[in-house]
N, C-alpha and C positions, 0 to 999 in steps of 0.2 A: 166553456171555451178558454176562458183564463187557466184552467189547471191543464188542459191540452198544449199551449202555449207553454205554460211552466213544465212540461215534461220534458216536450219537443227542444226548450232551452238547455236540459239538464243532462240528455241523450246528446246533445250536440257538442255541450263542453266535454263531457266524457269523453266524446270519438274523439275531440280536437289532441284531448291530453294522453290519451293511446298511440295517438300517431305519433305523436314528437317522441313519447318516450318508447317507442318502437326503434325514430330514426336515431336517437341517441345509442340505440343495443348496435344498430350499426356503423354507426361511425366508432366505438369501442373496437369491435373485432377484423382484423386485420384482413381486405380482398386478397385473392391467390395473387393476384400484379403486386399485391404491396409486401407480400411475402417474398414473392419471386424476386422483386427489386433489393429488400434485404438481404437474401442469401447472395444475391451478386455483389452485391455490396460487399460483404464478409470476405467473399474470395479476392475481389479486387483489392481488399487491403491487406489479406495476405502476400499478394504478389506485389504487393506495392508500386502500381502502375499509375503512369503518369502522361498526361494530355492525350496523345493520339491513341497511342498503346491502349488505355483506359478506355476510350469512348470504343474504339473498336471492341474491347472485351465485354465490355457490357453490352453494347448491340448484340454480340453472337450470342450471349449470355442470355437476355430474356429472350431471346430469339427461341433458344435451344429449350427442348420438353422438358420439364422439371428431373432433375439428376436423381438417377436410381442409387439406391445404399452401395451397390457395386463401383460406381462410378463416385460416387462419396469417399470411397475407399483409396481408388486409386489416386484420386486426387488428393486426400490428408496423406498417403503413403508418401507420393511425390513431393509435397512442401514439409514432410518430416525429416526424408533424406537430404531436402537442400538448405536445412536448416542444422541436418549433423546432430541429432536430437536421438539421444540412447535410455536405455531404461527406463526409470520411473517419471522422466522429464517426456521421453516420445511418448510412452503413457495415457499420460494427461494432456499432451497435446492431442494427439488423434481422438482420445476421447472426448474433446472438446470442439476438435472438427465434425467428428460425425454427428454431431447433435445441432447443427447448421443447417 
């Protein structure tokens, strides 16, 4: 009975310490909402938007299905041209947009 008791204790603390360090792998990796809230993020500090502007854009933003590479595009094309960004400087900008 004692070694039944001493397994049942041994099996129990294992599960206990499986779970936590299950829920640790998830609180590490980032949900699609906290993903989605970062990419809007990015864009809103590209445009640089402020009080009402902002909250409106981020509402429509997580609102809206996650942005296709297409639409990726056009939106680094459009904050390239309003930034006047030529050569090896648009470049590295849009390559740095499209990876947002």
């Amino acid at each position: 009975m004692s070694k039944f008791l001493s397994l049942l204790a041994v099996g129990l603390a294992l599960s206990l310490g499986t779970a936590a360090h299950a829920a640790e792998d998830k609180a590490a990796a980032p949900t699609k909402q906290q993903s989605k809230m970062a990419a809007c993020n990015a864009d809103e500090k590209a445009k640089t938007l402020k009080g009402d502007e902002r909250k409106a854009f981020m509402s429509e933003c997580l609102k809206n299905k996650p942005a296709t590479q297409q639409d990726k595009m056009k939106s680094c094309n459009a904050d390239a041209k309003t930034k006047d960004l030529k050569g090896d400087e648009r470049k590295a900008f849009m390559s740095e947009c499209l990876k947002k």
